[in-house]
C-alpha positions in Angstrom: 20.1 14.7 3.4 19.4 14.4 -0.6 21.4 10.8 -0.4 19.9 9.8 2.9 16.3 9.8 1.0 16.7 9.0 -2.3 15.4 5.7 -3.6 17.8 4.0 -5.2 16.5 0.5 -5.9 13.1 -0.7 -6.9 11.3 -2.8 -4.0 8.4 -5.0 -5.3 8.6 -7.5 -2.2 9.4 -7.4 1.6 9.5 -9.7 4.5 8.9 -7.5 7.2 10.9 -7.1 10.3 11.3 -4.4 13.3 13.4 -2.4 11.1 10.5 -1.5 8.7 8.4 -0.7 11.9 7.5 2.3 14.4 7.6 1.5 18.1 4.8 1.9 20.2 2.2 -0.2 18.5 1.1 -3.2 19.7 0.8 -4.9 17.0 -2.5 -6.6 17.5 -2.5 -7.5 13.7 0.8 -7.3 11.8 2.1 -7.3 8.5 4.5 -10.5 7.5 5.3 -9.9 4.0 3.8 -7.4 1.7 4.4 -7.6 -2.3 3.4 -5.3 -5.2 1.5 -7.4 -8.0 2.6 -4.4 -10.9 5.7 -4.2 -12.6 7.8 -1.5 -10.4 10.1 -0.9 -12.7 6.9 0.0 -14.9 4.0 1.6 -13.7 1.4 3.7 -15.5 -0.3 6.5 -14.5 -3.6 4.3 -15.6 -2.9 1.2 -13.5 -4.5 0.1 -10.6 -2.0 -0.8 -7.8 -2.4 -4.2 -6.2 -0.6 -5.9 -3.3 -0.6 -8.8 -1.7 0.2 -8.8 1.6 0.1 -11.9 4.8 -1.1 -10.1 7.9 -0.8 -12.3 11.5 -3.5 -11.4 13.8 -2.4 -11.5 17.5 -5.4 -10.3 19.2 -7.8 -12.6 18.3 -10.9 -10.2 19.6 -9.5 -7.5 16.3 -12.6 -8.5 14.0 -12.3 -5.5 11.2 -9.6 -3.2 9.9 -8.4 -1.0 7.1 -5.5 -0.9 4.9 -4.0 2.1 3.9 -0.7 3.3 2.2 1.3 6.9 2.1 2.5 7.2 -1.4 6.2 9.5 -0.9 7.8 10.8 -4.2 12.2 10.6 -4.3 12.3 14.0 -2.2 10.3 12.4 0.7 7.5 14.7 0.1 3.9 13.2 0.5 2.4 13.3 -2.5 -0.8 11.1 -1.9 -2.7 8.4 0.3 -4.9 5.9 -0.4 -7.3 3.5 1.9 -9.5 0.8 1.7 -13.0 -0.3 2.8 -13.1 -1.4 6.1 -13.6 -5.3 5.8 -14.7 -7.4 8.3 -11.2 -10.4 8.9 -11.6 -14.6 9.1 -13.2 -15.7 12.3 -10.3 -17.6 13.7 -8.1 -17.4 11.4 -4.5 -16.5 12.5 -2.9 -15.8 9.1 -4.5 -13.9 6.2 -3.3 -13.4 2.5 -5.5 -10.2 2.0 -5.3 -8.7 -1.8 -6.1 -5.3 -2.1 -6.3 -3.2 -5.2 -7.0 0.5 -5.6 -8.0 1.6 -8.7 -6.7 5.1 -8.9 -3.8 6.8 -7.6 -2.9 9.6 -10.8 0.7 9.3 -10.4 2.7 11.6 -12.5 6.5 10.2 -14.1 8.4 10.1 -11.4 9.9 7.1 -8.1 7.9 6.6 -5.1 8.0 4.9 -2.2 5.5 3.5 0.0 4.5 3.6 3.7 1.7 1.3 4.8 -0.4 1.2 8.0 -3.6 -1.0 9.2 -5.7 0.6 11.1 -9.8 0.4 12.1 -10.8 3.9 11.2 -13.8 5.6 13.5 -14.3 8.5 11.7 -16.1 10.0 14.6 -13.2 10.0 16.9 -9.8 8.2 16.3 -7.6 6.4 14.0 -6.5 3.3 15.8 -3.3 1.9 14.2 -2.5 -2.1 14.5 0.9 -1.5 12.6 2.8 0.7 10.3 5.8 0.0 8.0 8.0 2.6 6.1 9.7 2.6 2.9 8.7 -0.9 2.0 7.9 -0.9 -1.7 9.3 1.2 -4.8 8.3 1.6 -8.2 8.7 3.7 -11.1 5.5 5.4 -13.0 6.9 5.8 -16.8 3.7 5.5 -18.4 0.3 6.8 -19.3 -1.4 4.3 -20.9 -2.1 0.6 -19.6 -0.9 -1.3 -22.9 2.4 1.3 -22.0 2.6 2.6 -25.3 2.2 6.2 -24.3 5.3 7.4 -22.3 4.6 10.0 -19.7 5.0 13.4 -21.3 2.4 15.6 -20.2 -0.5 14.9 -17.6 -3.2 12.8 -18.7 -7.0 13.7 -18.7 -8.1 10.6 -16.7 -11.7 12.3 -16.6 -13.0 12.1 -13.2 -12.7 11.8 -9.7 -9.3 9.8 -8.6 -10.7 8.5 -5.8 -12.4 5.1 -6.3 -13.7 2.3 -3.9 -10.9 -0.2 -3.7 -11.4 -4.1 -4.2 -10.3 -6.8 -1.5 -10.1 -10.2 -1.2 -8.8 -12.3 2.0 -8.7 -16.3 2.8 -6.4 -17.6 5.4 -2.8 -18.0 4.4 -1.0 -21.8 4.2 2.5 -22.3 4.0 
């Protein structure tokens, strides 16, 4: 079981295929290819985490979504999860390059892995879920400080809430 989940390489980019993906969904908007912006090999625990990731959007009539990610430490424990504003997608537009970046996610030293989902969130009564892909992207967090000067020893005082609006940006993706 240990082998089975341990991460052994460092992921900063995926084309996504079926075997990333649960069954079931259908998939009305999809992810293509999703890339971490950071350094995975060196993360701090002070760095935003940004991605760039093509989404294909099959159902033209999907207007809005959100995009979220489950942040899984080496054991494949949860440790943490982290979503975006909802934002409203290109009229007409097939293919989207979406940036996202959320500002705080108070990592401690340690490999994780990531699961990502889009989904259009009512709060009030359900979570509908366009797509969800597993273990796509892994990185190391060895430091505390942006510059990485500090190396993680002990916890940092990062003073303050760890849960910040994220920042998006989307425009229609051209080959």
């Amino acid at each position: 079981y240990y082998l089975s989940t341990n991460i052994n390489e460092l992921v900063g980019f995926v084309n996504i295929n079926d075997s990333y993906r649960s069954s079931g969904l259908l998939r009305e908007l999809e992810y293509v290819s999703i890339r971490m912006l950071n350094d995975v090999s060196n993360m701090s625990t002070e760095e935003p985490m940004e991605f760039e990731m093509i989404i294909k959007r099959n159902n033209m009539s999907v207007k809005q979504c959100q995009f979220g990610i489950v942040i899984r430490d080496s054991s494949d424990t949860p440790v943490g999860a982290l979503y975006s504003n909802p934002i409203q997608l290109l009229d007409g537009v097939e293919m989207m390059c979406v940036r996202v970046t959320f500002n705080h996610h108070q990592l401690t030293r340690g490999r994780y892995y990531l699961n990502f989902n889009i989904s259009n969130f009512d709060y009030s009564s359900v979570i509908r879920d366009y797509d969800l892909v597993y273990k796509v992207i892994s990185f190391d967090v060895r430091y505390v400080d942006l510059e990485h000067k500090r190396p993680f020893v002990v916890w940092p005082n990062l003073g303050g809430c760890a849960y910040q609006n994220s920042e998006i940006t989307i425009e229609e993706f051209k080959n």
